[in-house]
N, C-alpha and C positions, 0 to 999 in steps of 0.2 A: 692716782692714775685711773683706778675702776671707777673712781666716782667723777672722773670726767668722761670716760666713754659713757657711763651711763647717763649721766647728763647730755650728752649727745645724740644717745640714741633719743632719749623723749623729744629733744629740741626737732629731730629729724622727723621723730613719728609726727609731732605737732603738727608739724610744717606740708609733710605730707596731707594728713588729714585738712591741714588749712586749704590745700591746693587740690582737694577731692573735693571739697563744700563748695569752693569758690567755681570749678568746673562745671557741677552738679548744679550750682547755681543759674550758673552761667546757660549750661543747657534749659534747664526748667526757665527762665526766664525767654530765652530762644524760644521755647514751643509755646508759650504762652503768646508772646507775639505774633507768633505764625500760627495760632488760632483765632485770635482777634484780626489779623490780616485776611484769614479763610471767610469768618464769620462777615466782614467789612464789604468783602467781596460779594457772601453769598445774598447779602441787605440789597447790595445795589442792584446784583444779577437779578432779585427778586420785583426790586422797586424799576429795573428796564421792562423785565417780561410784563408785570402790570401795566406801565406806561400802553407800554407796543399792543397789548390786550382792548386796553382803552384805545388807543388812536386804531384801532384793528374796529372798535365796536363803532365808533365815532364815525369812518367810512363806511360799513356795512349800512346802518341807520340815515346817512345823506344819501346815499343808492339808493335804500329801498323808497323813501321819501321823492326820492324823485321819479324812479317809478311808480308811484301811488298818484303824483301829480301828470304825468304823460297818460295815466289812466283814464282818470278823469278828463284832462281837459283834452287830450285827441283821441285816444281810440275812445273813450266814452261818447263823445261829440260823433264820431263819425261813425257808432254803433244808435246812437238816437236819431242821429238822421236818416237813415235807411229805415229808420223804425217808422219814422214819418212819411217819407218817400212809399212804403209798404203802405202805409195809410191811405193816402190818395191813390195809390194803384185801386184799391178796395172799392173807394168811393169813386174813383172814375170807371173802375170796370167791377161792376156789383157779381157780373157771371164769375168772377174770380176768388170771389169770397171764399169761398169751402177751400178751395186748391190751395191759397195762402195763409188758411188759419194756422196749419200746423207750424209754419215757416214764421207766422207771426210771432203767435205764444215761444216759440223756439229763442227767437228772437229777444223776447220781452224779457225771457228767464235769462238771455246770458248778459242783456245791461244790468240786470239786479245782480248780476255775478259781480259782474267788474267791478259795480261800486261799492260791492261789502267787501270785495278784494281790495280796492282802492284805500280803503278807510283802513282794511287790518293793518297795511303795509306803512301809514300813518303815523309817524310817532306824534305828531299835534291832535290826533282825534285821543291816545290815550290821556294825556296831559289835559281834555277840555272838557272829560265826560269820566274819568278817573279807570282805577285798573276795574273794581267789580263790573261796574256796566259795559266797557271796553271789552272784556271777555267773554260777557254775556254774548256781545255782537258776532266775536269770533264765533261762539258756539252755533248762535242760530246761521252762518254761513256754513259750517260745515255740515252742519243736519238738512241746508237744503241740498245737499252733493246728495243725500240718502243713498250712505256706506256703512253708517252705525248709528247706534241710539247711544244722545248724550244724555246722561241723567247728573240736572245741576243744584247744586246744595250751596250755598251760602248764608253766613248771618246776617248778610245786608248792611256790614260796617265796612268803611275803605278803610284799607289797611294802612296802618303807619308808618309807611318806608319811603324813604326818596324818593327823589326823580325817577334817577337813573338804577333806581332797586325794582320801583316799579315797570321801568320798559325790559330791564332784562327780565322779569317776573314773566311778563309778556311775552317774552320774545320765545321762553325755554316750554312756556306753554302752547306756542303755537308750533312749535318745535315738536312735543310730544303729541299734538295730535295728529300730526302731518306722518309723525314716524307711525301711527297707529294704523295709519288710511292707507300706509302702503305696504307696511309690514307683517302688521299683529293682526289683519285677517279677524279683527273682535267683533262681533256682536252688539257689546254694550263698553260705552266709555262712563266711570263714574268721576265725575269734579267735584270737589268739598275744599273751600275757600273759606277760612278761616281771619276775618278781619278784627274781633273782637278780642283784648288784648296781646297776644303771643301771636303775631303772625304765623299763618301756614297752608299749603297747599298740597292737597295730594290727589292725583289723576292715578286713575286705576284703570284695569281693563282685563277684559274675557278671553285676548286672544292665545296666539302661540307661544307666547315668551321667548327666548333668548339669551344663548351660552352669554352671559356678560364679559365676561373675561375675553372669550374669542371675539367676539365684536370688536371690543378696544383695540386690540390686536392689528386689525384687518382694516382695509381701508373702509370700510364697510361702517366703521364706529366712526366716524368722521363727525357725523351732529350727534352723537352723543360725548364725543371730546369739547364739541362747539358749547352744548347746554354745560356741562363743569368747569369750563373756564369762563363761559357768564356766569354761574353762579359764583365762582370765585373773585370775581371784577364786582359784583355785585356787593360781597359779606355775606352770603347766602350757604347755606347748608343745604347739598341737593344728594337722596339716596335714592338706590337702584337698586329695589328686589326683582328679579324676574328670572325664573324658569322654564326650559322648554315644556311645551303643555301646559303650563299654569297660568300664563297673563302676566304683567308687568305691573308692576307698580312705582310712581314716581313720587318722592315726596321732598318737599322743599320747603327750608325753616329758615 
C-alpha cells in the first residue's frame, strides 16, 4: 500500500515537473518568437525609414537641379541682358559712364554669383568634374561672399565612394559651411579632404560653438538632423565636437 502511494507520488511529481518544462517551454519558445517578430518588424521599420530617407534625398536633389537650371537659363539670361543693355547705355551715352560703373561691376559680380550658385545646386556638375574639384568650386564661391577665410588642404586624390556617397559628401559640406556663414560668426574655416586610401573629411572652425545636445533638441537643429540622416543614407560616419567659445568641428568617415 506505502509502496503505491509512493509510487504515486513520483509518478505525480514527474508529471508535474513534465508540465512545468513543457509550460516553460512553451513560454521561452513564445518570447523567442516575439523577439524575432519585434526584431522582423524593427528590419522593415528600419529598411521604410531608409527607403523614405532616399525618396526624401531623390526629391530634395530634382528641386535643387531644377533650381540650378531656372538659374541659369532665366534669371541668368535676364541678369546678362541688362548687363548688355547697361553696356549700350555706356556706349550711347559716354556722360554716363562714371554714374553706371558702380551699378555695372554690381552687376557683373551678381551673374558670377548666380552661376557658381547655379552649378553648386547641380548634382550633374559634381558627377562631371568629381567631388575634390566640385568643392573646390564651392569654396571659391563662398570666399567671394568675404564672411571668412577658407584654408583648403587636400591630397589631390578623388575619393572612392559612390555616387550617391559622393553627392551626400557634398551636400553635408555645403550644409556645414552655410551653418558657419550664419551661425559660427568664425574667422577662419579649415577643410582637410582626405582621398588617398581611408576616405575622410573634416571642416573645422574659429567660431562660437554650440550646446549640441540643445540644438538637436530645438527646432533650431533641424540641418544638423538633415546632415546625420545623409550621412546615414549615405554609409557614412559623421561626428560633432563643438563647444560654446571653442568652434566646431565636423568630421566625416
Amino acid at each position: 500500500m506505502e509502496r503505491n502511494i509512493i509510487v504515486g507520488i513520483i509518478f505525480s511529481t514527474i508529471a508535474i515537473i513534465l508540465i512545468a518544462l513543457a509550460i516553460l517551454s512553451l513560454i521561452f519558445f513564445s518570447y523567442r518568437n516575439r523577439l524575432r517578430q519585434l526584431a522582423n518588424i524593427a528590419a522593415l521599420q528600419a529598411d521604410y525609414e531608409k527607403e523614405l530617407r532616399q525618396v526624401e534625398g531623390e526629391v530634395q536633389e530634382q528641386v535643387l537641379v531644377h533650381v540650378a537650371r531656372e538659374l541659369h537659363d532665366n534669371i541668368g539670361q535676364l541678369l546678362t541682358t541688362m548687363h548688355l543693355q547697361m553696356e549700350h547705355s555706356r556706349m550711347d551715352m559716354p556722360e554716363l559712364t562714371d554714374m553706371l560703373k558702380p551699378l555695372h561691376e554690381t552687376l557683373g559680380d551678381t551673374i558670377t554669383q548666380v552661376k557658381l550658385l547655379g552649378k553648386s545646386l547641380n548634382s550633374d556638375v559634381l558627377e562631371q568634374n568629381g567631388l575634390v574639384n566640385t568643392m573646390q568650386m564651392e569654396i571659391y564661391r563662398m570666399q567671394q561672399l568675404n564672411r571668412f577665410e577658407i584654408h583648403w588642404q587636400h591630397d589631390d586624390t578623388e575619393p572612392d565612394l559612390g555616387k550617391d556617397q559622393k553627392l551626400m559628401t557634398y551636400r553635408m559640406f555645403q550644409e556645414i559651411l552655410n551653418n558657419a556663414m550664419k551661425h559660427a560668426e568664425a574667422q577662419n574655416i579649415y577643410v582637410e579632404l582626405k582621398g588617398r586610401g581611408e576616405f575622410g573629411l573634416v571642416v573645422r572652425d574659429d567660431g562660437n560653438g554650440f550646446d549640441l545636445e540643445g540644438t538637436l533638441q530645438t527646432g533650431g537643429g533641424s540641418g544638423l538632423r538633415n546632415m546625420m540622416k545623409r550621412a546615414a543614407l549615405a554609409n557614412l560616419n559623421i561626428k560633432i565636437n563643438t563647444e560654446k567659445g571653442k568652434g566646431s568641428i565636423f568630421t566625416l568617415g
